[in-house]
Wavefront OBJ file of the C-alpha trace (Angstrom):
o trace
v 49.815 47.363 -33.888
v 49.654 44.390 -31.437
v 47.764 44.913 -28.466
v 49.046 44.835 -24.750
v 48.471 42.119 -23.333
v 46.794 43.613 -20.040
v 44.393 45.446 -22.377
v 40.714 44.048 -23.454
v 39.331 44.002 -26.491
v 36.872 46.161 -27.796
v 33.634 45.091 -26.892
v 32.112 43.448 -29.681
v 28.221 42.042 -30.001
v 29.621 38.405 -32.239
v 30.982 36.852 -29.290
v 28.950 33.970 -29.032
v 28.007 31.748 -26.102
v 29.592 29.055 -28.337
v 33.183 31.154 -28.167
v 32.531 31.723 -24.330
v 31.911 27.883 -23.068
v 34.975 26.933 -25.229
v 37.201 29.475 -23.420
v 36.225 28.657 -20.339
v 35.865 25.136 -20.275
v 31.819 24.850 -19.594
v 28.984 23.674 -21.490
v 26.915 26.321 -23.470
v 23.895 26.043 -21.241
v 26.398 27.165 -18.305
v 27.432 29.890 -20.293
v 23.627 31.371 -20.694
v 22.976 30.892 -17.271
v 26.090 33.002 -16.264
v 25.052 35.549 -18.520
v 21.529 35.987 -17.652
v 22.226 35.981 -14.226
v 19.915 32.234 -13.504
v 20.459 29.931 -10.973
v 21.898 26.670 -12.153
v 26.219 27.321 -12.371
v 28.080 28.193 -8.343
v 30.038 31.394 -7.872
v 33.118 29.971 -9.329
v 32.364 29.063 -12.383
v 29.667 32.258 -13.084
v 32.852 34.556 -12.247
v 35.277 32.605 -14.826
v 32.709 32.862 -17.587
v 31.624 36.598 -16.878
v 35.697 37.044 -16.768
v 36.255 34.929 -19.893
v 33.209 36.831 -21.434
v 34.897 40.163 -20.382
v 38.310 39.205 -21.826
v 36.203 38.218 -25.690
v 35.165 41.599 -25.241
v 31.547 40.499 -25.127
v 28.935 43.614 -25.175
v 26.185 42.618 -22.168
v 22.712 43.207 -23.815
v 18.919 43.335 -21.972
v 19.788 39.872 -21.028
v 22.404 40.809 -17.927
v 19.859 42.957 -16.388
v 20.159 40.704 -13.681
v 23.934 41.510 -12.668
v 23.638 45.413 -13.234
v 21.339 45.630 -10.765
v 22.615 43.606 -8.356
v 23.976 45.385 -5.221
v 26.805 44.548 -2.694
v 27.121 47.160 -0.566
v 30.532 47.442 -0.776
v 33.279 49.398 -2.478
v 36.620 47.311 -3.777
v 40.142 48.384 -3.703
v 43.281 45.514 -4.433
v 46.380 46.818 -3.881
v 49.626 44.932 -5.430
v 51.945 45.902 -2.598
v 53.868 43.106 0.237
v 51.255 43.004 2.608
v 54.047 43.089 5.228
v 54.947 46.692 4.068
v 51.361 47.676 4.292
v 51.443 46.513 7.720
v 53.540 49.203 9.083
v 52.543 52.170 6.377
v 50.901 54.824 8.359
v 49.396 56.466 5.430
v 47.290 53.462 4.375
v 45.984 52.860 8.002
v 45.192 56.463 8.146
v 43.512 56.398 4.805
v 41.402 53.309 5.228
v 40.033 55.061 8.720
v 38.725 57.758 6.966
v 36.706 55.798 4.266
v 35.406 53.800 7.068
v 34.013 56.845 8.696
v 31.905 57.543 5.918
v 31.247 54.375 4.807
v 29.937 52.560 8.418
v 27.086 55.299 8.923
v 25.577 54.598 5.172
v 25.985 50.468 5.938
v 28.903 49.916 3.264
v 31.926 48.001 3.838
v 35.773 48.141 1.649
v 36.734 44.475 -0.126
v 40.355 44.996 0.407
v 42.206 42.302 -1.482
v 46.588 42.375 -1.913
v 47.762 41.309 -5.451
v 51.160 39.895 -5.522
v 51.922 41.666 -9.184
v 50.157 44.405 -11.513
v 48.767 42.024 -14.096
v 46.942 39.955 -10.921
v 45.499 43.096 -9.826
v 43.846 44.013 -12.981
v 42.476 40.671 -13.124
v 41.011 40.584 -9.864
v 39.501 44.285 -10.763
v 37.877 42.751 -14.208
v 36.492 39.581 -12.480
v 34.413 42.107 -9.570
v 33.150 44.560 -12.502
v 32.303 41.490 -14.460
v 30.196 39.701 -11.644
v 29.127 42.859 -9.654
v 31.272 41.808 -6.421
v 31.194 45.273 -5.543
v 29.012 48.468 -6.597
v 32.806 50.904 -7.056
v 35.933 50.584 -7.248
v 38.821 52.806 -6.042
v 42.370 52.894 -7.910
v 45.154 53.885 -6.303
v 49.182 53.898 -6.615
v 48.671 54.888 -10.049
v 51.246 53.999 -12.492
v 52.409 56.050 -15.521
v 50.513 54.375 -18.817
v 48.368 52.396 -16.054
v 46.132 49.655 -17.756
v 43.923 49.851 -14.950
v 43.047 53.462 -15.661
v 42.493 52.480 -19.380
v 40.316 49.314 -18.330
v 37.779 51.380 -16.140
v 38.051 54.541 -18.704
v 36.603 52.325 -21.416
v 33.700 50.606 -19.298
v 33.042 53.939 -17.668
v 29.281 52.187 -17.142
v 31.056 50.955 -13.931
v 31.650 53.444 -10.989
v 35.313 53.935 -10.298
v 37.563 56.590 -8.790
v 41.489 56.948 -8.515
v 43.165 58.561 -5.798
v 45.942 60.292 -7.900
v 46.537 63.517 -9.842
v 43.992 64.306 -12.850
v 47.163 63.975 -15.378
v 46.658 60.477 -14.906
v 43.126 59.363 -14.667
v 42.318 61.609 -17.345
v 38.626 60.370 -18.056
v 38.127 59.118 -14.471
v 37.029 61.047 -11.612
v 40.116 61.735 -9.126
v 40.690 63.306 -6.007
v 44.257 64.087 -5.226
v 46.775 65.966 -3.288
v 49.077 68.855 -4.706
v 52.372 67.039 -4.106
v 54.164 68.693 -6.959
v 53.804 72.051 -4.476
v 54.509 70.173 -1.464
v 58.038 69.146 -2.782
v 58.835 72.849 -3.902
v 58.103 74.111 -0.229
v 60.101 71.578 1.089
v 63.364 72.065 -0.889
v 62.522 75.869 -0.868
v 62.968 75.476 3.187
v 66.205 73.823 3.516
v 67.301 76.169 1.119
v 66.663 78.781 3.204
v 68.675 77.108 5.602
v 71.548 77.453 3.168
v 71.379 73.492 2.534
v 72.628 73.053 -1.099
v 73.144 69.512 -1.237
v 69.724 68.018 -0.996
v 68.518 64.651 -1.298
v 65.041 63.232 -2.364
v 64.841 59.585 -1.099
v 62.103 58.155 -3.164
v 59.801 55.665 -4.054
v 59.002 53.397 -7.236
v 59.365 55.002 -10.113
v 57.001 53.789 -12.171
v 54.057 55.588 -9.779
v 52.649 58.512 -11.311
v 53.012 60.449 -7.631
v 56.738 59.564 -7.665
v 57.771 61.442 -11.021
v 55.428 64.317 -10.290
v 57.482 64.517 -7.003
v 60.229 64.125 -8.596
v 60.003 66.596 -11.317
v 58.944 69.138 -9.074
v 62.426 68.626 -6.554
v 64.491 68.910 -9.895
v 62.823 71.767 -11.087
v 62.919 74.001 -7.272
v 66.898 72.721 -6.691
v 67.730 73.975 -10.578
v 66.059 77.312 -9.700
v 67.545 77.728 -6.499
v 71.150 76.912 -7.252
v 70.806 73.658 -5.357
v 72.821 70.020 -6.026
v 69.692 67.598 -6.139
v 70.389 64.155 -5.370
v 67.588 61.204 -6.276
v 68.099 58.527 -4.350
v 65.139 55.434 -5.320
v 63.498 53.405 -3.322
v 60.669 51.252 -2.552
v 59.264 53.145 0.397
v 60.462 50.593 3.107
v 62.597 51.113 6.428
v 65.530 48.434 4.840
v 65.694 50.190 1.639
v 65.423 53.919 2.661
v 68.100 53.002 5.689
v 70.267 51.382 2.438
v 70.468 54.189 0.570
v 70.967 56.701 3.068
v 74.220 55.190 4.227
v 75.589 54.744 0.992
v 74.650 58.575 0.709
v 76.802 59.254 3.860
v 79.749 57.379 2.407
v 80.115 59.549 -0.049
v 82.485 62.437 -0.807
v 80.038 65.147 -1.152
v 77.405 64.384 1.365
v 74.283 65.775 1.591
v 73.288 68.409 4.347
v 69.855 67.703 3.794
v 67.527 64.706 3.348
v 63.474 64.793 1.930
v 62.246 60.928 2.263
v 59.063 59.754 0.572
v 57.514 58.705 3.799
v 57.699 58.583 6.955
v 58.817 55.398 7.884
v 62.008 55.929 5.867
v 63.051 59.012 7.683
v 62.426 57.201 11.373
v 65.144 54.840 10.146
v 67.119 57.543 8.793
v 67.413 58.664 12.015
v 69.151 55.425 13.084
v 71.519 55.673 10.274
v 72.557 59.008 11.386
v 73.117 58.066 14.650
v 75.007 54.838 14.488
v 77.284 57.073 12.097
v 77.845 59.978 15.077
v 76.027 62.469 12.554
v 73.791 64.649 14.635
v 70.482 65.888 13.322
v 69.628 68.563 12.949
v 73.400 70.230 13.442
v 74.926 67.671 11.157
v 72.166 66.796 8.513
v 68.282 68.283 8.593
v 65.474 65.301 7.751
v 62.066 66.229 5.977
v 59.294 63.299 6.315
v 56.316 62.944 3.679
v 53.125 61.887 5.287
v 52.879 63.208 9.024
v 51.907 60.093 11.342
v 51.470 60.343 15.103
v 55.360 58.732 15.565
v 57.012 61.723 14.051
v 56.113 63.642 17.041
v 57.317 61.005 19.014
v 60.957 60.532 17.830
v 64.270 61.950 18.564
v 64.516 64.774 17.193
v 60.275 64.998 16.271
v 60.528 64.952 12.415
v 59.491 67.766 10.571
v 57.420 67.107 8.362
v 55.198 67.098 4.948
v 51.760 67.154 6.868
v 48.244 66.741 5.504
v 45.159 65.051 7.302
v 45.386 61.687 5.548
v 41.782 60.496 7.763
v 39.939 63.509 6.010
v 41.633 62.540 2.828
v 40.412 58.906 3.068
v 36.730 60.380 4.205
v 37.035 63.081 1.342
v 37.646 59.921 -1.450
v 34.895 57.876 -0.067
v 32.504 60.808 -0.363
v 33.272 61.374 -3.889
v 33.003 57.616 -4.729
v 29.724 57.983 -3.684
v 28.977 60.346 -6.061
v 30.058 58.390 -8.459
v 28.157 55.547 -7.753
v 25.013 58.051 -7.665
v 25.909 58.903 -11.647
v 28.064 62.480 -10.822
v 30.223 63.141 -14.159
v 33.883 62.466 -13.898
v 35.236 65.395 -12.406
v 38.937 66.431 -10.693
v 38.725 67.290 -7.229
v 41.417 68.782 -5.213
v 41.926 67.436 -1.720
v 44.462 69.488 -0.026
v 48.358 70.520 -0.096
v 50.281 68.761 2.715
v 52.529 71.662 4.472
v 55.929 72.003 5.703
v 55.243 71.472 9.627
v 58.474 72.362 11.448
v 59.805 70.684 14.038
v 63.004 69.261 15.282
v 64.603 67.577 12.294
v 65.696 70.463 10.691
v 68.273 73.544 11.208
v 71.204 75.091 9.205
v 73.180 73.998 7.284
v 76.553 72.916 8.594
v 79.717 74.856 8.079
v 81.036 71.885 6.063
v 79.590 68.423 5.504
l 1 2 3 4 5 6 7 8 9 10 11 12 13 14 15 16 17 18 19 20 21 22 23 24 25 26 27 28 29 30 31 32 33 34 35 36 37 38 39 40 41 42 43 44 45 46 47 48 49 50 51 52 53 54 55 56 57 58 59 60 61 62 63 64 65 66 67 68 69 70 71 72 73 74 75 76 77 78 79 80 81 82 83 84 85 86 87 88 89 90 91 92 93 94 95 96 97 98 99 100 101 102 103 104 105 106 107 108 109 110 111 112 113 114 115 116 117 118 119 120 121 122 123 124 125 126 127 128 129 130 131 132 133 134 135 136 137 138 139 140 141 142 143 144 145 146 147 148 149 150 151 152 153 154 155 156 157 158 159 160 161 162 163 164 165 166 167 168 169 170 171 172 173 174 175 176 177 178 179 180 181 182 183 184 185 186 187 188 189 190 191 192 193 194 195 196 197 198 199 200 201 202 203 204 205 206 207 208 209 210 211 212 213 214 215 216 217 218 219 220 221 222 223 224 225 226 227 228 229 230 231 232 233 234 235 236 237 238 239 240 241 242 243 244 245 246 247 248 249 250 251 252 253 254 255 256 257 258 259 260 261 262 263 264 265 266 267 268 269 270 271 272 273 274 275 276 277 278 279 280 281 282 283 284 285 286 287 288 289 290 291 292 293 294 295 296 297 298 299 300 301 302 303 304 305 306 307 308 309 310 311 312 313 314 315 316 317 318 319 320 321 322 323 324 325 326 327 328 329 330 331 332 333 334 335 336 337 338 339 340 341 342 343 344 345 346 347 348 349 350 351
């Protein structure tokens, strides 16, 4: 069976140094001084043979005694997301406060890089485990089959955590949010309302989070005798405005919208009201991820609320466990609650 070609190789003890300065382009002595962590190579070129070394699947012996215990004070997370999108995502602002609030007080810092694809990120991940940029890593947005997850699950010698649910990290330590129950409350609310046209404006796909979310809204609108309507997305304001006017246009209408974050519902709202739909007499809005603005709006937004700060200060605690040699271990953070505000009423006597 041929292997994927974001997977390494098994680690195997004939790579030789001979093998490792062809890949990469350097002399043999290079190679041994990259390896046994000696002066005598720059930065550069020890991180392109430890990476080269890494993708050979060479097995580290006494020799790199060096490198493992060389320490950065510093945790790593790279993130393949438009770093314009990130800009104005409450929930990763939110996040990154609370690891900062644990990290500061013990003197460690987050190497936050952006990836512009999947395969980039993995290779910026392999190159810091290879040359010990950073003590941890943290993996989040985790995808379904993620190579990532496999990657750190096989050198498990290297601390690593993902922020996800334990279905899939499964030999990783995780800390994650019960978003499958979140969902149910949420349709199980406008339900109540007598809403039985709901939408679910969501994100990518291919993110573990999304199809657990997902599955769970198709699952509580089939039990309740509800029309569920997926609309995807890819969690910005253009796209989640997009989709929610072609939802308007259409025949049977929903009476109800969930979105996937915040920032999709705020402009939502502006798509209701440049249509003359009122919320929440007209149409009732649900939010995921509570930031300070959804109290702020017009109508506030209720909303799928959990405190994303203690979340971030929750993950960075447990990564430092892991770093200190705690087993891999599942650890539930919270369930993010339906807080009720404006946004949402009964449904309307007709669409």
């Amino acid at each position: 069976m041929p292997r994927d070609k974001n997977e390494s190789p098994a680690p195997r003890s004939s790579v030789t140094i001979a093998e490792i300065a062809e890949r990469a382009g350097v002399s043999p002595g290079a190679v041994s001084f990259a390896l046994n962590g000696r002066r005598g190579v720059s930065e550069s070129t020890r991180a392109r043979i430890l990476l080269v070394a890494d993708e050979l699947g060479w097995m580290p012996g006494t020799a790199a005694k060096a490198l493992a215990v060389k320490k950065s004070n510093s945790f790593g997370l790279v993130l393949a997301r438009d770093p314009d999108n990130l800009g104005v995502e409450s929930f990763y602002m939110q996040f990154l406060a609370g690891m900062e609030r644990e990290l500061a007080p013990r003197n460690h810092a987050l190497l936050l890089q952006m990836a512009p694809d999947t395969a980039s990120e993995l290779k910026t991940l392999r190159r810091w485990r290879t040359t010990r940029r950073v003590d941890a890593l943290l993996l989040m947005d985790i995808r379904v089959d993620d190579p990532r997850v496999a990657y750190f699950t096989e050198h498990s010698e290297f601390p690593s955590l993902a922020v996800g649910d334990p279905s899939s990290a499964p030999g990783l330590t995780t800390v994650w949010t019960d978003d499958a129950e979140a969902q149910r409350e949420a349709v199980r609310a406008l339900a109540a309302l007598g809403h039985r046209r709901i939408a679910r404006v969501a994100g990518l796909a291919g993110l573990v989070h999304t199809q657990i979310r997902d599955a769970a809204f198709r699952d509580e609108t089939a039990e309740l005798g509800c029309e569920g309507v997926l609309l995807r997305t890819d969690y910005t304001a253009d796209e989640g405005a997009r989709v929610t006017e072609e939802a308007i246009r259409s025949e049977r209408r929903p009476t109800a919208f969930i979105y996937d974050n915040d920032i999709m519902a705020i402009a939502a709202l502006g798509v209701f009201a440049r249509a003359g739909i009122r919320v929440p007499e007209d149409v009732s809005v649900i939010a995921w991820d509570d930031s300070l603005i959804c109290r702020h709006t017009v109508p506030k937004l209720t909303a799928l609320s959990h405190d994303v700060v203690a979340f971030g200060a929750h993950v960075a605690r447990r990564l430092f466990g892991v770093l200190d040699g705690a087993a891999p271990a599942a650890h539930l953070d919270s369930t993010p609650r339906l807080e009720v505000r404006e946004s949402t009423g009964p449904a309307p006597a007709s669409p």
